[in-house]
N, C-alpha and C positions, 0 to 999 in steps of 0.2 A: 504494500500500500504506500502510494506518494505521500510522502507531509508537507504541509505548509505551511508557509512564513510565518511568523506574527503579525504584519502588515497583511497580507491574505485575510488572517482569522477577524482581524476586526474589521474588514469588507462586509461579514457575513450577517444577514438580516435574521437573529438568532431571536425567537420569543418563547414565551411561554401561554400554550392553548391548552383548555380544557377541554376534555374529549365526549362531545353530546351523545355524540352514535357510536354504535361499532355493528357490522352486518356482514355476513360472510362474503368473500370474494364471489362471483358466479361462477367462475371459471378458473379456478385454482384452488385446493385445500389447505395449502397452508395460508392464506392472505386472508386480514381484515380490510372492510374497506368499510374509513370511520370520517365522522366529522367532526371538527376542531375548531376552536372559537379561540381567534388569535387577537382578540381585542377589535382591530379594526373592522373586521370580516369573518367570514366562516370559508373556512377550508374541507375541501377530500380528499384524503391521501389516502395512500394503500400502504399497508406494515405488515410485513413479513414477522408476528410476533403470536401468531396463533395457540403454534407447538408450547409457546411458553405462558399463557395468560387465556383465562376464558374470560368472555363479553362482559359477564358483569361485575367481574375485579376488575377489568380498565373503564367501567362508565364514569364519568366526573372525576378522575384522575387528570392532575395537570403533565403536561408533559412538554419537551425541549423542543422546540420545531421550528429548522433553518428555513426560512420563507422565502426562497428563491425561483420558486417556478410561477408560472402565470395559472389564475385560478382558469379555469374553464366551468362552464356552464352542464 
């Protein structure tokens, strides 16, 4: 794995979201696919955390989440 800079790491738009949903992948067994309330908005991501966590120990969990991609609809 590449590491980077210190000047890199403080680029990065790092928050902390509370996670509202979590629903299974449709198309993959190990993926959630949750949404997250990053202050300004609500995000979808998908997390590869299945194998390790069931749905309703991660509901309203806050969690780390670098906000670099564009939301889609």
């Amino acid at each position: 794995m590449e590491e980077i800079s210190f000047e890199q790491w403080k680029k990065l738009d790092i928050r902390v979201g509370e996670i509202l949903e979590v629903e299974d992948h449709p198309h993959a067994d190990r993926l959630y696919v949750m949404t997250i309330d990053i202050g300004k908005e609500k995000r979808r991501i998908v997390a590869g955390i299945k194998i390790c966590f069931l749905e309703v120990i991660i509901l309203s969990v806050l969690s780390l989440t670098i906000a670099v991609a564009i939301p889609t609809l």
